[in-house]
Structures are given as C-alpha cells and as structure tokens.
Biotite code that builds the C-alpha atoms (Angstrom):
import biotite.structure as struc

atoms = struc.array([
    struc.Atom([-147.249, -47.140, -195.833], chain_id="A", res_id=1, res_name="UNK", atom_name="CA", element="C"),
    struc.Atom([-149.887, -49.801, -195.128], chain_id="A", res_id=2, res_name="UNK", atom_name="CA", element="C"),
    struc.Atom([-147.411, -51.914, -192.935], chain_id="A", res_id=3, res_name="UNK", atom_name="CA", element="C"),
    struc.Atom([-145.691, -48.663, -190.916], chain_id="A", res_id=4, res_name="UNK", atom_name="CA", element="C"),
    struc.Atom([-149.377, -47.550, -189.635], chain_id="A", res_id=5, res_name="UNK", atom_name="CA", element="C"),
    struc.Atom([-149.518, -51.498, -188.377], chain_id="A", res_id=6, res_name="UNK", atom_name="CA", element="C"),
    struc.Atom([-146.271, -51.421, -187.191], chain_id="A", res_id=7, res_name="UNK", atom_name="CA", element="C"),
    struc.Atom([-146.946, -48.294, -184.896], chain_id="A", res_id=8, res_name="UNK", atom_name="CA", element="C"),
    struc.Atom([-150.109, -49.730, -183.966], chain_id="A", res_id=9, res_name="UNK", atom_name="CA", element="C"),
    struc.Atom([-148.789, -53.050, -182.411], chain_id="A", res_id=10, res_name="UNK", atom_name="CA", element="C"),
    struc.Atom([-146.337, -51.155, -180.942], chain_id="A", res_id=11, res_name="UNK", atom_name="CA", element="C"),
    struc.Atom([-148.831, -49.408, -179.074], chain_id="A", res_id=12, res_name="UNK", atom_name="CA", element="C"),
    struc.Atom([-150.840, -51.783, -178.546], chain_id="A", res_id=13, res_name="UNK", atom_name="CA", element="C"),
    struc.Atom([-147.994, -53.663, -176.839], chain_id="A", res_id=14, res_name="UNK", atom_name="CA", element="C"),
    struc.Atom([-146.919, -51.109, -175.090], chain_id="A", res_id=15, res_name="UNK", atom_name="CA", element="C"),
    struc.Atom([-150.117, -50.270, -173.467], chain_id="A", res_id=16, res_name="UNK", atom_name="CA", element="C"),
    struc.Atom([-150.603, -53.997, -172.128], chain_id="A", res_id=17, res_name="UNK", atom_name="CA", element="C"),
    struc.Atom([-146.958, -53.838, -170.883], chain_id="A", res_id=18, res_name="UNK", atom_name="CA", element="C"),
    struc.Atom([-147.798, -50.786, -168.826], chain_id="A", res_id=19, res_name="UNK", atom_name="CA", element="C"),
    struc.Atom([-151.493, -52.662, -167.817], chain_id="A", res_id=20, res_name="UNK", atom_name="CA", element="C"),
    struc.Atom([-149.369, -55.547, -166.872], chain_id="A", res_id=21, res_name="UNK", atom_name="CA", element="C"),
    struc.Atom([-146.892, -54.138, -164.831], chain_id="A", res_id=22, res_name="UNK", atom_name="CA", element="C"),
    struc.Atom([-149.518, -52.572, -162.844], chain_id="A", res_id=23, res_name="UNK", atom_name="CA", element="C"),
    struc.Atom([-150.166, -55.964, -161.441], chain_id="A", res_id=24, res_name="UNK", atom_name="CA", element="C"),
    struc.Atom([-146.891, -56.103, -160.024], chain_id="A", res_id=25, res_name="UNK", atom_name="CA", element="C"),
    struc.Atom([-145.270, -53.407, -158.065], chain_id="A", res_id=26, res_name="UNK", atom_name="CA", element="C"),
    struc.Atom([-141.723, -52.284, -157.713], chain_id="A", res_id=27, res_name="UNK", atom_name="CA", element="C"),
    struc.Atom([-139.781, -52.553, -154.333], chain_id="A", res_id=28, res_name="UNK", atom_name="CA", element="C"),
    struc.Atom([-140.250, -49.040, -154.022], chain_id="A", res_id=29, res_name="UNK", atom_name="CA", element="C"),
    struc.Atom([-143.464, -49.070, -153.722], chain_id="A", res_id=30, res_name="UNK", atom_name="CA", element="C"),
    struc.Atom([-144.106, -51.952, -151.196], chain_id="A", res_id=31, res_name="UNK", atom_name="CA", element="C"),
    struc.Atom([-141.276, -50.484, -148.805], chain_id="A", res_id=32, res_name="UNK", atom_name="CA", element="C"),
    struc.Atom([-143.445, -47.119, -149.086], chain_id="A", res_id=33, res_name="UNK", atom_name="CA", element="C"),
    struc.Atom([-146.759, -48.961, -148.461], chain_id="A", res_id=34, res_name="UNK", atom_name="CA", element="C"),
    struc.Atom([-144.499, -51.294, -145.003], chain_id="A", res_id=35, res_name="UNK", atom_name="CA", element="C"),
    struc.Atom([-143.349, -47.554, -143.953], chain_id="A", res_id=36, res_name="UNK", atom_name="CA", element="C"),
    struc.Atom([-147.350, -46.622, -143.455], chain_id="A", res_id=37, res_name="UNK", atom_name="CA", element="C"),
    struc.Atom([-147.853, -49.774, -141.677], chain_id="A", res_id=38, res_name="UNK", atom_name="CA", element="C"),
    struc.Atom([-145.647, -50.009, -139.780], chain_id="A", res_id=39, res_name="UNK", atom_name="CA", element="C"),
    struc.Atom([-146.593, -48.514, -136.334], chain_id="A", res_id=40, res_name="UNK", atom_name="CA", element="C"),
    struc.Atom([-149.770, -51.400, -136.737], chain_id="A", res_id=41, res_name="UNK", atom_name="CA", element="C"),
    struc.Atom([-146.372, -54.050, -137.500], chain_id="A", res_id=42, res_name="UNK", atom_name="CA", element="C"),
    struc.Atom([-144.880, -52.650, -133.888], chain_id="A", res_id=43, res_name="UNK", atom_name="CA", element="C"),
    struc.Atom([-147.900, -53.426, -131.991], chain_id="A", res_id=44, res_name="UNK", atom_name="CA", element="C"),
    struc.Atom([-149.271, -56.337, -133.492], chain_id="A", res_id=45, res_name="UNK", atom_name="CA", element="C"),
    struc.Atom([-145.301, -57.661, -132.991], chain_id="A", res_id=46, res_name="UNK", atom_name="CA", element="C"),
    struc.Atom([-145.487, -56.288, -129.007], chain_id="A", res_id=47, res_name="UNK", atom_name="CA", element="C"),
    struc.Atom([-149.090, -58.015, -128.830], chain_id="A", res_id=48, res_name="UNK", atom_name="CA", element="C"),
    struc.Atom([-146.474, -61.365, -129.876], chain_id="A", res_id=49, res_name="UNK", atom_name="CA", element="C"),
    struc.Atom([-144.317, -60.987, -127.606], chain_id="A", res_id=50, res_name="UNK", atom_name="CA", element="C"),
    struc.Atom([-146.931, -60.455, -124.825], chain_id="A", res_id=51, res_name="UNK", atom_name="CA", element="C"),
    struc.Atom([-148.110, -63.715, -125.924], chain_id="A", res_id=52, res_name="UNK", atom_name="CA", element="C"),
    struc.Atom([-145.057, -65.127, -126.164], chain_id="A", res_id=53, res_name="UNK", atom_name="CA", element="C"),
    struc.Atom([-144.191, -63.965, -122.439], chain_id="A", res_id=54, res_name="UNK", atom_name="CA", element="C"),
    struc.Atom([-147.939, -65.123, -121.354], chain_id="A", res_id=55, res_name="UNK", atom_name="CA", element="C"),
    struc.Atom([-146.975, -68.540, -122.619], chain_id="A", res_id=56, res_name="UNK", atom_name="CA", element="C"),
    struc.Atom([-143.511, -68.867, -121.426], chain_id="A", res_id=57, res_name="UNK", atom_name="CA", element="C"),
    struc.Atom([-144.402, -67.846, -117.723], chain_id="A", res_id=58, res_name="UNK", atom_name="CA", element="C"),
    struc.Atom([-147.724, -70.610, -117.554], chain_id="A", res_id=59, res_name="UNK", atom_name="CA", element="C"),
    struc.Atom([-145.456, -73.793, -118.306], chain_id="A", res_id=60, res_name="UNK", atom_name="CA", element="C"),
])
C-alpha cells in the first residue's frame, strides 16, 4: 500500500512540473494568436521599411 501512495505521488508530482514546464514554451496556436494582435503594428512598422527603403534608393 506503502509503494501505490508513492507511486501516485510521483506521478503527480511529475505531472505538475510537466504542465509548469510546458508553460515555458507555447504551442503554435498560441503565438499565431498573439502575431494576429500585432499585426496592424507589423504593417506599419513594415510600411515605415519600405519608406526607408524608398528614402534610400532615391538619394544614391
């Protein structure tokens, strides 16, 4: 009986620092959801590029 109650426990025990440790490292679906919210910054920051890009061009 002594050995099932430590078998549980290190089964939660592991199972709780899986779950801690794959908080550290999300899923695709989550970093495509946090890109969507960004996005309209990604548009202008990649127009303020191209600006640049233009600015440079047209001086040489």
């Amino acid at each position: 009986m002594k050995h099932l109650l430590l078998y549980f426990l290190f089964f939660v025990g592991a199972a709780f620092i899986f779950i801690q440790c794959a908080k550290l490292f999300p899923t695709k679906n989550k970093t495509e959801k946090h890109q969507t919210k960004s996005q309209p910054e990604n548009s202008l920051s990649n127009a303020n590029k191209q600006n640049r890009t233009v600015a440079i061009a047209t001086r040489n």
